[in-house]
C-alpha positions in Angstrom: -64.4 92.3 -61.6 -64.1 88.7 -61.5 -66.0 86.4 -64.2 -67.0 83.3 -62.8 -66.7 80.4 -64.8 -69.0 78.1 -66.2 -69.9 74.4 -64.7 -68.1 72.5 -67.6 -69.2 68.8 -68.5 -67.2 65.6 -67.4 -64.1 65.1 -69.4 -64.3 68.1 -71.8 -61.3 70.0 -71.7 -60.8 73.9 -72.3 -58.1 75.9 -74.1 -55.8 77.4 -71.7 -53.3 80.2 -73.6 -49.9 79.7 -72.0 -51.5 77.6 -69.3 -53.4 80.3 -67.4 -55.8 82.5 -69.2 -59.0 79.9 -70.2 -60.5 81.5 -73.5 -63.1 80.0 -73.2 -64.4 81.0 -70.1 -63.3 84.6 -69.6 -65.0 87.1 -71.2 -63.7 88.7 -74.2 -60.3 86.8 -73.8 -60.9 84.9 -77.5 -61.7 88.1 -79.2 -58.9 89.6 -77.8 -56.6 87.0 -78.8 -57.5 86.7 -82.4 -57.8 90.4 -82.9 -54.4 90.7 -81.5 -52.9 87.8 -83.4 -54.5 89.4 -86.8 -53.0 92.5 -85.5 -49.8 91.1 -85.4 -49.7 89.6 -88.4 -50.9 92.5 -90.0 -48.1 94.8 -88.3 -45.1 92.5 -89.1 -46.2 92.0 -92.4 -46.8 95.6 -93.8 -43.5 96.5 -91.7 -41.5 93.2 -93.7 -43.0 94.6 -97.4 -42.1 98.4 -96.2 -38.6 98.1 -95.1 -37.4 94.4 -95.7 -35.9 93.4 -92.7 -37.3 90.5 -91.2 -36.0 90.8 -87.7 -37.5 94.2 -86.9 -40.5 93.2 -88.4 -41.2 90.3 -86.4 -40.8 92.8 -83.2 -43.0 95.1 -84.8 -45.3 92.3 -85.1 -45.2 91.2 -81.5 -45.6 94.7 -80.3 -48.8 94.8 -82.8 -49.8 91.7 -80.7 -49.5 93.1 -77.5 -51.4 96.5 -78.4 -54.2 95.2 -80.6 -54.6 92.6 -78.0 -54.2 95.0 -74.7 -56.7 97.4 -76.6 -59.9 95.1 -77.5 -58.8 93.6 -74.3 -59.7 96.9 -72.0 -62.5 98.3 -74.7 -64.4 95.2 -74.3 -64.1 94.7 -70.7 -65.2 98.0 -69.7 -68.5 97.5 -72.1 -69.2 94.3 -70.3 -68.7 96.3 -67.1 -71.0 98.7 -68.4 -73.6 96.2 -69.5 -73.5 94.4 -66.1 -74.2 97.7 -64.5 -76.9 98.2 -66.3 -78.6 94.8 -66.0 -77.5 95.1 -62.6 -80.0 98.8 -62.0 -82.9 97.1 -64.8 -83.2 94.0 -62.1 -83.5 96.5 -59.1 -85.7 98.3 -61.0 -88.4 95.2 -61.7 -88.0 94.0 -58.2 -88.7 97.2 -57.0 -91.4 97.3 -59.4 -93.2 93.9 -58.3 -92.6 95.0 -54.5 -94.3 98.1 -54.6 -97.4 97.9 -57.5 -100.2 99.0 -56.0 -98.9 100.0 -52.5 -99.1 103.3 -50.8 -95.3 103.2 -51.6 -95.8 102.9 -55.0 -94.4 106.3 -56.6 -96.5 105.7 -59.7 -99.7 105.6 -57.2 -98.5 108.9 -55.4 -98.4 111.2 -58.7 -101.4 109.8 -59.7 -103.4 111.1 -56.6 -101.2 114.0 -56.4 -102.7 115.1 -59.6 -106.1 113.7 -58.8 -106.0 115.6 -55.5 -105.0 119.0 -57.5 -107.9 119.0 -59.4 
């Protein structure tokens, strides 16, 4: 599922990470990143004041990176996919609403003389 981007202003430039994903833009990439970069920070450090060596920590630190970032990446995605869904159904649901009010194809209006019928 593809986010379209925004219609940006003249002249105003966005922040592209590594020249290709526009955090500003796509959904849930900022979050992502910072999480992950607090992440990694937070992996390489606790690793460095554990065991005191500075190159394994800074790998432990970009593996933190990748997860943290990899994991609020997909978590949050698949809530906005949720939420679209949803708003997707609710909007069917009002049209339909508006469409069929007080028509015989109404289902509201059917149960009510169903039960009107009945007694």
């Amino acid at each position: 599922m593809a986010a379209t981007p925004e219609p940006q202003e003249p002249g105003k430039k966005t922040f592209k990470l590594l020249g290709i994903l526009d955090v500003e833009n796509i959904p849930c990439a900022r979050d992502s990143v910072l999480y992950g970069s607090l992440g990694s920070v937070v992996a390489g450090l606790g690793h460095f004041l554990v065991t005191s060596r500075i190159r394994r920590s800074c790998d432990v630190g970009v593996g933190g990176f990748i997860v943290v970032t990899l994991g609020c990446w997909f978590h949050c995605r698949y809530n906005y996919a949720k939420q679209k869904i949803q708003e997707r159904i609710t909007r069917e649901g009002i049209r339909n609403q508006i469409l069929y009010e007080s028509t015989h194809l109404d289902p509201e209006r059917k149960q009510i003389n169903k039960s009107n019928s009945s007694n």
